[in-house]
C-alpha positions as CSV (number, residue, x, y, z in Angstrom):
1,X,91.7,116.5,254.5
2,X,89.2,113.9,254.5
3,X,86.9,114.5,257.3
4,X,88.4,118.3,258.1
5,X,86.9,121.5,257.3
6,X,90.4,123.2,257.3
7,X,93.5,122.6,258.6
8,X,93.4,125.3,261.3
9,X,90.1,127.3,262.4
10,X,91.0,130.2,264.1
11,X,88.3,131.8,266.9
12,X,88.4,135.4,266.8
13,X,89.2,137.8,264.1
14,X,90.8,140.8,266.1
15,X,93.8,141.9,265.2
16,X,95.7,139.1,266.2
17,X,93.9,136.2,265.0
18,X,93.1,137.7,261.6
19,X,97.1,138.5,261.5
20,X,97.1,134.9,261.9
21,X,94.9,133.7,259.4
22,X,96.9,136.0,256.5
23,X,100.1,134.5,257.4
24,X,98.8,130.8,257.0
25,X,96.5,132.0,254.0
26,X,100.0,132.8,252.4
27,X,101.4,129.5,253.5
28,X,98.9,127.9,251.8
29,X,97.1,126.8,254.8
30,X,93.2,126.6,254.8
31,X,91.6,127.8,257.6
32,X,88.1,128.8,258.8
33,X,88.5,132.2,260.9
34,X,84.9,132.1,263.3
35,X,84.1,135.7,264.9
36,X,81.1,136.3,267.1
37,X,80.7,140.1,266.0
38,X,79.0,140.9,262.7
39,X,81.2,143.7,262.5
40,X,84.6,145.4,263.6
41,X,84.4,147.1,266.6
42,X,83.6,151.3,265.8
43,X,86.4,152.5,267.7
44,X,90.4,151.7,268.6
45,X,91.1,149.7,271.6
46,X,95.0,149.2,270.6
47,X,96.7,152.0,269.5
48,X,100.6,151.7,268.8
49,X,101.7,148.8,266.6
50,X,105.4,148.3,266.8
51,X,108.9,147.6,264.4
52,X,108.2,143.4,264.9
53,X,104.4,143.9,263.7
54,X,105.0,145.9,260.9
55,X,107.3,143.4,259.9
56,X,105.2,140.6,260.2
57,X,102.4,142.4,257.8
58,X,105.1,142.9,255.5
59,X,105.2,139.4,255.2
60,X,101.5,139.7,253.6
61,X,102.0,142.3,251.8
62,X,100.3,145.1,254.2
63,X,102.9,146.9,256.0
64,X,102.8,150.1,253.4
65,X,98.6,150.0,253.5
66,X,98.8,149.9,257.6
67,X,101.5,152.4,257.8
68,X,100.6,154.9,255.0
69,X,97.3,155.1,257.4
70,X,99.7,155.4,260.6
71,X,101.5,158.0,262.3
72,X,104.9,157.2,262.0
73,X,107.5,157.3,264.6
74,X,105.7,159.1,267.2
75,X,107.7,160.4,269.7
76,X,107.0,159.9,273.4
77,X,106.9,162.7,276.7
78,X,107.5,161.9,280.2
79,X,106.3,164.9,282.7
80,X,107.3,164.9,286.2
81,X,104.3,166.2,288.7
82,X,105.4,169.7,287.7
83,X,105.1,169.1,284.3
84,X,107.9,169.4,282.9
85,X,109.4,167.0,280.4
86,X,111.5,164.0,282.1
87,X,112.8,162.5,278.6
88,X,111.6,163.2,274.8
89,X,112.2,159.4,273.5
90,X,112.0,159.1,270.0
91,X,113.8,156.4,269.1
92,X,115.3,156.9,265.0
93,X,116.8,153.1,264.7
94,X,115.5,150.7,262.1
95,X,117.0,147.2,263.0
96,X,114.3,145.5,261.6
97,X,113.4,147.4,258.7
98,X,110.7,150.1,259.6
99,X,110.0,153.0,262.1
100,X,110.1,151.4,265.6
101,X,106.7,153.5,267.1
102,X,103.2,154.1,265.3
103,X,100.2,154.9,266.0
104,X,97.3,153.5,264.1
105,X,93.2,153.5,264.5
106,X,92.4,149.7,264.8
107,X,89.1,149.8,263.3
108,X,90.8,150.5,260.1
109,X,93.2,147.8,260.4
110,X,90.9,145.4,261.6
111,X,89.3,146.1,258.4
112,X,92.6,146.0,256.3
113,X,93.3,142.8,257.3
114,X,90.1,141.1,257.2
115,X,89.7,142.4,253.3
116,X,93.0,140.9,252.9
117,X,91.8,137.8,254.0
118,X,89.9,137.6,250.7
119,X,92.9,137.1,248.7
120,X,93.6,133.4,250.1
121,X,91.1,130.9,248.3
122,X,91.7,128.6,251.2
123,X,90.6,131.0,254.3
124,X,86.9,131.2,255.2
125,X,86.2,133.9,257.2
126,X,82.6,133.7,259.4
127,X,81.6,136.8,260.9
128,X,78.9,136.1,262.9
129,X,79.7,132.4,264.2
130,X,80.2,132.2,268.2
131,X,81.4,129.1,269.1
132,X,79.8,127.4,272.0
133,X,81.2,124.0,272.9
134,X,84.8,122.4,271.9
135,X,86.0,118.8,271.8
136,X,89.5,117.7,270.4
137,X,90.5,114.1,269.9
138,X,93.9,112.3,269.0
139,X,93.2,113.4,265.4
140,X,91.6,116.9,265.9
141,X,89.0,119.5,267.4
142,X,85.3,119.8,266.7
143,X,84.1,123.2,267.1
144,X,79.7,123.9,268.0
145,X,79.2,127.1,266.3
146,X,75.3,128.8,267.6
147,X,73.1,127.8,265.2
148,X,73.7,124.2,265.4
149,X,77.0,124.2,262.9
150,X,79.9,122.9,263.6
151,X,83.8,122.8,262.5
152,X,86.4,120.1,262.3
153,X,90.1,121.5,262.1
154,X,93.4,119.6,262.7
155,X,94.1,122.5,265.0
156,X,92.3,125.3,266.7
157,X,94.2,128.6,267.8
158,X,92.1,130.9,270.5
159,X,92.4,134.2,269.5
160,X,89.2,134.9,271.5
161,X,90.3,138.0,273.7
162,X,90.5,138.6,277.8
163,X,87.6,137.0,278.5
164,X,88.6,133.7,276.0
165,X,85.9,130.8,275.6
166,X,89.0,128.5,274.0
167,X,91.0,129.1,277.1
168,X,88.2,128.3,279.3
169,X,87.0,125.4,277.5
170,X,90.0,123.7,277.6
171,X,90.7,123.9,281.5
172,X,93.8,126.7,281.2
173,X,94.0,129.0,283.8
174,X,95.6,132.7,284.1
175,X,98.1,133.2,286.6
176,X,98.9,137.0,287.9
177,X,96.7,139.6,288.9
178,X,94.7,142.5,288.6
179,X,95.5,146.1,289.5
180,X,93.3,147.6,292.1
181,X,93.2,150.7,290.3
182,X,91.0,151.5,287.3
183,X,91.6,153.6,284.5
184,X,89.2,156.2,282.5
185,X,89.9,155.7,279.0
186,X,88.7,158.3,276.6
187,X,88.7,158.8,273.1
188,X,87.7,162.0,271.3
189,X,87.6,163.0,267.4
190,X,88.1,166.3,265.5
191,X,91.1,167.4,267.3
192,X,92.3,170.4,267.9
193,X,95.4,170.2,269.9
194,X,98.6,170.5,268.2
195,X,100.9,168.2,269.8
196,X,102.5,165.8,267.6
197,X,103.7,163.4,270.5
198,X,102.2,161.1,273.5
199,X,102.5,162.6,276.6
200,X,102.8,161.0,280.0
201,X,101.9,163.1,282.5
202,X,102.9,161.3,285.9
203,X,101.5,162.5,289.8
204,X,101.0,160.8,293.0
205,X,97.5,162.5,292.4
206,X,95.9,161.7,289.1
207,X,98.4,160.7,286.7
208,X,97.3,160.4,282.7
209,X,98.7,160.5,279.4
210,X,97.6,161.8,275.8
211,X,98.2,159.8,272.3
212,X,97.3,161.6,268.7
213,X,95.5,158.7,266.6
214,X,95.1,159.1,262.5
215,X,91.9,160.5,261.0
216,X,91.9,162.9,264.3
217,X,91.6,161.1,266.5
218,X,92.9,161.3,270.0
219,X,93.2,159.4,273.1
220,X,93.0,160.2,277.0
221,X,93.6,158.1,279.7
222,X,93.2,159.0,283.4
223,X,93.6,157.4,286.2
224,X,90.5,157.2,288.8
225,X,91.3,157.5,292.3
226,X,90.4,155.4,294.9
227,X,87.7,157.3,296.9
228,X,85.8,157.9,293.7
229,X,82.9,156.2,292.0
230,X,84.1,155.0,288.0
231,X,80.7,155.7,286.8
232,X,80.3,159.3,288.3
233,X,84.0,159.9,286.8
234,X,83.1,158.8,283.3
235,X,80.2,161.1,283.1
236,X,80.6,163.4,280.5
237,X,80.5,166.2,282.4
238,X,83.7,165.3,284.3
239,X,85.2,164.0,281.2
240,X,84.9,167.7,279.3
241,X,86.3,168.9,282.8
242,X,89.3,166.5,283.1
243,X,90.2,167.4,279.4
244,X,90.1,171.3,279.3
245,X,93.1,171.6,280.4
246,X,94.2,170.2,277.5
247,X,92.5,172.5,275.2
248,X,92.6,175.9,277.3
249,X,91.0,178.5,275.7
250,X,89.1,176.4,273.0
251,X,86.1,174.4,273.0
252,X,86.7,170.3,274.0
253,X,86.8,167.9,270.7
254,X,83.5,165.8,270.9
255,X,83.8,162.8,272.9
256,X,82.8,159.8,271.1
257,X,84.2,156.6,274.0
258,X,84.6,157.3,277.5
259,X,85.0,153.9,279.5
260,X,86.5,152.7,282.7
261,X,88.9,149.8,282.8
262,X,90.9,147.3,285.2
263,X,94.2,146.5,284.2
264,X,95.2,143.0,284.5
265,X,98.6,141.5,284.6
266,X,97.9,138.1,284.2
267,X,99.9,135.0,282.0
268,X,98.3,131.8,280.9
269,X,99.9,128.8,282.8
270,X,100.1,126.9,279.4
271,X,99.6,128.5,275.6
272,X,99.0,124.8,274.2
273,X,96.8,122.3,275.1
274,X,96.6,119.2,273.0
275,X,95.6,120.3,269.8
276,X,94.6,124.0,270.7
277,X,96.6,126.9,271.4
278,X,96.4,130.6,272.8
279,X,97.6,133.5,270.9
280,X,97.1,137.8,271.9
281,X,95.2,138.5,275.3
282,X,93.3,134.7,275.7
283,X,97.3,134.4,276.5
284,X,98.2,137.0,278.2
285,X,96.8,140.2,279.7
286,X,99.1,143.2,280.3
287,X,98.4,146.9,280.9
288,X,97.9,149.4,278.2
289,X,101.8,151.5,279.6
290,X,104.0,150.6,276.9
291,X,101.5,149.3,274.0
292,X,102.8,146.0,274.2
293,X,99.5,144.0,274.2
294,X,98.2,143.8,270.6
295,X,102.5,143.6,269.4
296,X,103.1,141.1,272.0
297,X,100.1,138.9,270.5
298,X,101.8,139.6,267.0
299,X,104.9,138.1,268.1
300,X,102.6,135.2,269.4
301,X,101.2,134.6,266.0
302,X,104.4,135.2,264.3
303,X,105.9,132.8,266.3
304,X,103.0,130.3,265.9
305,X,102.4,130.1,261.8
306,X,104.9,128.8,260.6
307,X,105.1,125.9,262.8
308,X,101.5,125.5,262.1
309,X,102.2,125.3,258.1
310,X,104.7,123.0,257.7
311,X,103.3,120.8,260.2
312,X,100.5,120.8,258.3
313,X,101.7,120.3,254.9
314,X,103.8,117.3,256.3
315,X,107.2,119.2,256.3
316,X,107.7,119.2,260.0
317,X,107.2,116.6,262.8
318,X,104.1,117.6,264.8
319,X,106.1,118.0,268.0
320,X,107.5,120.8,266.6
321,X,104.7,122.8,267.8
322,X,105.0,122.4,271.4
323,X,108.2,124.9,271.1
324,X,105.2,127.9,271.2
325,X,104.5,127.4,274.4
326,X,108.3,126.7,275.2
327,X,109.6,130.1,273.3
328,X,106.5,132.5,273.7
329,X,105.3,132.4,277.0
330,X,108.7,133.6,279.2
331,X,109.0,136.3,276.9
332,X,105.1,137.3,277.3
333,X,105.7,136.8,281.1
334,X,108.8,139.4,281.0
335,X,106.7,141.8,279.3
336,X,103.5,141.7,281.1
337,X,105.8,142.5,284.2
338,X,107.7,145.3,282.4
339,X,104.3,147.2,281.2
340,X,103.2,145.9,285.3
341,X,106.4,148.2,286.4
342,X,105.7,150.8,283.6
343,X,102.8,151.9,285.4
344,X,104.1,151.7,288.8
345,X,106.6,154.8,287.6
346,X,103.4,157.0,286.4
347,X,102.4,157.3,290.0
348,X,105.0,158.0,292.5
349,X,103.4,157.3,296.2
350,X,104.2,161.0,296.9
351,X,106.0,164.2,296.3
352,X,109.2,163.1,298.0
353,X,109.6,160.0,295.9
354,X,108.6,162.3,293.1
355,X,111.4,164.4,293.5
356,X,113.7,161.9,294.0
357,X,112.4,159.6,291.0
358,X,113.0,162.9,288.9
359,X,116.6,163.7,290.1
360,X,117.6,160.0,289.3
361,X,116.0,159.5,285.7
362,X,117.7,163.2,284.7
363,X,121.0,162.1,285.9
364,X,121.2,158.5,283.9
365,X,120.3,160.7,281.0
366,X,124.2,162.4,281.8
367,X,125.8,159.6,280.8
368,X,126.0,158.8,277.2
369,X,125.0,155.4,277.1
370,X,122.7,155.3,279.5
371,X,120.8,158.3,278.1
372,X,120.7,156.2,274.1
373,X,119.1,153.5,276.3
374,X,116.5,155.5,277.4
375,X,115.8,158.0,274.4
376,X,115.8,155.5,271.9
377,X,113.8,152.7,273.4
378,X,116.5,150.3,274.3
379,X,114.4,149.5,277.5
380,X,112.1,147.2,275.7
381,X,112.1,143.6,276.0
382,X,113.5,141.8,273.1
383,X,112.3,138.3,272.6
384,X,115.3,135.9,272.7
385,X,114.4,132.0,272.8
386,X,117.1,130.1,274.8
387,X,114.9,126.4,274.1
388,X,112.8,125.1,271.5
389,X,113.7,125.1,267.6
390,X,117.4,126.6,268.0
391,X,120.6,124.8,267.8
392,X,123.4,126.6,269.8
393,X,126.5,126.1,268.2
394,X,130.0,125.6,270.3
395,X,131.7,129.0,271.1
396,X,128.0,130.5,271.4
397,X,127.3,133.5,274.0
398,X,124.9,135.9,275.4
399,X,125.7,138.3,272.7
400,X,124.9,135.7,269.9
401,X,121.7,136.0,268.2
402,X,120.6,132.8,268.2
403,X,117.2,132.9,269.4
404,X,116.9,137.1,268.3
405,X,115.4,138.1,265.3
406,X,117.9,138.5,262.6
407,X,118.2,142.3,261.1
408,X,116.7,143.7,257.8
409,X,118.7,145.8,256.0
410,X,117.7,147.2,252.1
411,X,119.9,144.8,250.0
412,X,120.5,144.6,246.1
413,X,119.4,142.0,244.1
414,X,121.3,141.0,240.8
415,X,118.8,143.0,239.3
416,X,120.3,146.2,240.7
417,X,116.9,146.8,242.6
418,X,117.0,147.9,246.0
419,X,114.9,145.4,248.6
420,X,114.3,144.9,252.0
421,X,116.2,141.6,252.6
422,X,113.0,139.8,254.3
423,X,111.4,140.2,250.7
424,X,113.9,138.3,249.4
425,X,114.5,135.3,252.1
426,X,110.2,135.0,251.7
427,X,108.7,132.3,254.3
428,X,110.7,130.1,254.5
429,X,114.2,128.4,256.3
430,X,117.1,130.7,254.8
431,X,120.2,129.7,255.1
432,X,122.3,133.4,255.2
433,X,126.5,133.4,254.3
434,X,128.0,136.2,255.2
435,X,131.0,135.1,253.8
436,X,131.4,132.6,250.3
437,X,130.7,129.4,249.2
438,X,127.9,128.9,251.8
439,X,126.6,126.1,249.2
440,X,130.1,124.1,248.9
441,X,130.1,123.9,253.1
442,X,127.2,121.4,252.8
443,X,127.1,118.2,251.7
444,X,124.1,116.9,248.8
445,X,122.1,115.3,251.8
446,X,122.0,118.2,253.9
447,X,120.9,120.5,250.7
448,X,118.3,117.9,249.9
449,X,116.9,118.4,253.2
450,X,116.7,122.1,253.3
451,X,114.6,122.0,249.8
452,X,112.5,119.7,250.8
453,X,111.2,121.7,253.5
454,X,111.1,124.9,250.7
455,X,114.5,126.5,252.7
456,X,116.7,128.1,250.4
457,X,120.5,129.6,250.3
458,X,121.7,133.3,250.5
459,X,124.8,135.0,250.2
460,X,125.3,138.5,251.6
461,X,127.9,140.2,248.7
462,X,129.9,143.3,249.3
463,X,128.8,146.4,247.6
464,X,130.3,147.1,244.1
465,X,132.2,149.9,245.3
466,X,134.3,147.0,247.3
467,X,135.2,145.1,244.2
468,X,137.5,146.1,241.9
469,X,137.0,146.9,238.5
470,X,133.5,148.2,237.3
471,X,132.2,144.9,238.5
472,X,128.0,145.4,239.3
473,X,125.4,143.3,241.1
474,X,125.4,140.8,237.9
475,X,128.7,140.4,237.6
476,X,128.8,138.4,241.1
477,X,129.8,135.1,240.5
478,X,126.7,133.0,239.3
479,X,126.0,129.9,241.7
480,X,122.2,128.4,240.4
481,X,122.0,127.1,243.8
482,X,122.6,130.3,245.8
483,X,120.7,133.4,246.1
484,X,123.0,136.6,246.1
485,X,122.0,139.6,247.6
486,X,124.3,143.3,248.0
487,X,125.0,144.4,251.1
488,X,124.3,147.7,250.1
489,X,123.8,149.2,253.9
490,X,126.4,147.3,255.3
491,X,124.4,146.1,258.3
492,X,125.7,142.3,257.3
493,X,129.3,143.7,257.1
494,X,128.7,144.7,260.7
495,X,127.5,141.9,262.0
496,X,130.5,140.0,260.7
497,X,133.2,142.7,262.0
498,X,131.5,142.3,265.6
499,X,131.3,138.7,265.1
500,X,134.0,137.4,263.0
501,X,133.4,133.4,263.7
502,X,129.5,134.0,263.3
503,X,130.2,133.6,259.4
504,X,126.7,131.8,258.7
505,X,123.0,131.9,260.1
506,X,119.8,130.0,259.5
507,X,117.3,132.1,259.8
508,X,113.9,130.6,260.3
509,X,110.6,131.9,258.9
510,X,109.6,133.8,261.7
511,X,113.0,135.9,260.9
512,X,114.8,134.5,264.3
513,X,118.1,133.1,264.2
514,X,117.7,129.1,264.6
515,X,121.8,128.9,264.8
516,X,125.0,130.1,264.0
517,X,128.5,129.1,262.6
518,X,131.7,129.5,260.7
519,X,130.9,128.0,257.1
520,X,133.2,124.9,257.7
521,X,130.7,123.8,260.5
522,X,127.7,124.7,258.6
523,X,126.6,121.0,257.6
524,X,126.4,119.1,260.9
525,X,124.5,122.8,262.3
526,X,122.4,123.2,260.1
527,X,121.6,119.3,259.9
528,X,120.8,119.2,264.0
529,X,118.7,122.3,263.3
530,X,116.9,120.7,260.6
531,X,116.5,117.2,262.5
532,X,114.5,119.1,265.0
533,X,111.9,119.8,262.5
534,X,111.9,116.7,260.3
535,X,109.2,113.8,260.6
């Protein structure tokens, strides 16, 4: 590190970059986190944080903190122009572990996470420290911080919002558009409406919707029409007016944020350049519809740090990097154009389409599958990463999940204690058997490799009630090389009953499936998957 402040200094400390700066903090990664605001912003611009987030903060520790300060599995209503309800999703699936939709006030986890941040000796967060100029060099980027400072990382990630200095400052562009259309965003406190649900009120006249925050909190949004002026709209005046129909009868909450925003749709042409890459909205802009924006930046720094850490602690080649851009950007493309479309359906062009739209959406709901897909959320875009550190085995198809993220399922350790199976795979390579003697399919070489890059061995066992006998969790065959879980959900049973030659996965740290294969193939897998990481 001679000559470096840190391996990694991060610019901004929103949500997304100081996600970021936990996960390499746990990875032992030192990094200097520079934020040009003193303090979090007072009030939420985000508001739903997703299955795939919470996951990642359980990585750190924080999912429990975040979501014991959430609402949990908040329903969503769709209203046709009439008002009356279109669907009631609320989706009750856990394939990764934790309620799929939440709804959380972001100046509390702003400051959750950056309190966190205190934990990691070698993160160095600077509030306060707006960075002005940036030059990067074969070696690594020099950072001007106002003042006069400056910082020398290895790397520098761009966390730096919408309007990003890193993006600009190294000559990336945003491709897409903005909406023509602004919206009035409004925020009150002291609720009083009793609806326990967001509501989406479509209209081909002023459609709007309705989300309940935590600490009573809740927020409007409206759209403003075309022949009217945004700042006579947000007076607060015509804000009280717009929301009394909400509260009929009763006094309006106090109205402590009413703002009016575009809505861009917009993709970075490139999240790496050189030494520097883009993560959250300096990547990619989308509009608020399906509270993707802040997630889909999670998935971006998810993605991102562990790449970043063994790179940096000389486990990985550094070429291993440029699979970010590779894997994250198609997948942020596909859902900026999904929230895009999202938004088109709140505001049918008139009553005719209106009806129409209505009569189709409550006949898919008719048919059994087609109605799961919609009431549990099966619409949204689920990363998958066809290129970059994945190794698709012969025999592989759409339906494989290579390239998914793997399930998590509660499992049993050999201590009898119930965990969530992430918990026990930690951050790092895991090699997962479905089936035994995952260690006797590789040869020495192969397992040399996989420890030195801190990857480790796991094998799913069935539950005790399978076995015959009183045998329990300890009474598994030993194997010192091998950790063994218990299946006790089953979810791993299921995946090898759909999938019967899928007997083995390596699951990266990011919890994505680098490949697949039956055990007798495992060694020449998982040494191409690990050949595209090695130095």
């Amino acid at each position: 590190m001679e000559g470096f402040d840190c391996d990694v200094a991060v610019v901004g400390a929103g949500p997304v970059g100081a996600v970021l700066a936990n996960l390499l903090g746990h990875a032992g990664v030192t990094v200097v986190v520079l934020e040009a605001s003193e303090t979090v912003v007072g009030h939420p611009r985000a508001v739903g944080i997703d299955d795939e987030a919470i996951r990642t903060l359980q990585s750190v520790g924080l999912a429990e903190a975040v979501l014991d300060n959430s609402l949990r599995n908040v329903p969503i209503r769709y209203h046709d122009s009439e008002g009356r309800i279109l669907a009631h999703v609320a989706p009750t699936g856990r394939p990764y572990g934790w309620p799929r939709r939440n709804l959380f006030y972001q100046p509390f986890l702003e400051k959750c996470l950056r309190e966190h941040l205190s934990r990691y000796a070698g993160v160095d967060l600077r509030p306060g420290s707006k960075v002005t100029a940036l030059e990067q060099d074969p070696d690594g980027v020099t950072l001007q911080v106002r003042g006069g400072g400056t910082v020398r990382a290895r790397y520098v990630v761009g966390a730096d919002g919408g309007r990003s200095f890193v993006r600009d400052a190294v000559g990336i562009s945003l491709l897409g558009d903005t909406a023509p259309v602004k919206w009035l965003v409004v925020d009150v406190e002291k609720d009083t409406w009793d609806a326990p649900y967001s509501a989406v009120y479509t209209s081909p006249e002023r459609p709007s919707m309705t989300i309940p925050l935590p600490f009573g909190y809740r927020r409007f949004e409206f759209q403003v029409r075309e022949d009217e002026d945004p700042e006579t709209v947000s007076r607060l005046d015509n804000v009280t007016s717009l929301l009394q129909r909400f509260y009929p009868g009763s006094p309006v909450p106090p109205v402590v944020r009413n703002d009016v925003y575009w809505h861009h749709s917009r993709t970075a042409a490139s999240f790496q350049a050189g030494r520097v890459f883009l993560v959250g909205d300096a990547a990619h802009l989308q509009p608020p519809f399906f509270g993707q924006g802040m997630n889909s930046g999670i998935r971006d720094v998810t993605n991102l740090a562990w790449k970043l850490a063994l790179v940096t602690g000389g486990l990985a080649a550094p070429r291993v990097l440029d699979s970010y851009d590779t894997e994250r950007r198609r997948n942020a493309e596909v859902m900026v154009r999904f929230a895009t479309q999202m938004g088109r359906m709140y505001k049918p062009r008139n009553r005719l389409t209106d009806r129409v739209r209505n009569a189709a959406f409550r006949g898919v709901q008719k048919v059994p599958g087609a109605r799961d897909y919609i009431l549990q959320m099966k619409y949204k875009p689920i990363p998958r990463y066809t290129e970059g550190i994945v190794v698709e085995a012969a025999g592989a198809d759409r339906a494989s999940l290579v390239g998914r993220a793997f399930p998590q399922p509660m499992v049993q350790t050999a201590d009898g204690e119930p965990i969530r199976l992430d918990d026990v795979l930690g951050p790092r390579i895991a090699v997962v058997g479905l089936v035994p003697g995952v260690a006797a399919s590789i040869s020495d070489r192969t397992a040399e490799r996989l420890r030195a890059c801190g990857g480790v061995l796991v094998r799913s066992a069935p539950a005790p009630t399978y076995l015959r006998g009183a045998a329990g969790p300890t009474d598994l065959p030993a194997d010192p090389a091998v950790v063994t879980v218990v299946d006790i959900d089953g979810v791993l049973r299921d995946l090898l009953l759909a999938r019967p030659a899928d007997e083995v996965y390596v699951v990266r740290p990011d919890r994505y499936v680098g490949a697949v294969c039956r055990a007798a193939d495992l060694d020449g897998v998982l040494g191409r998957f690990l050949a595209a990481l090695e130095p």
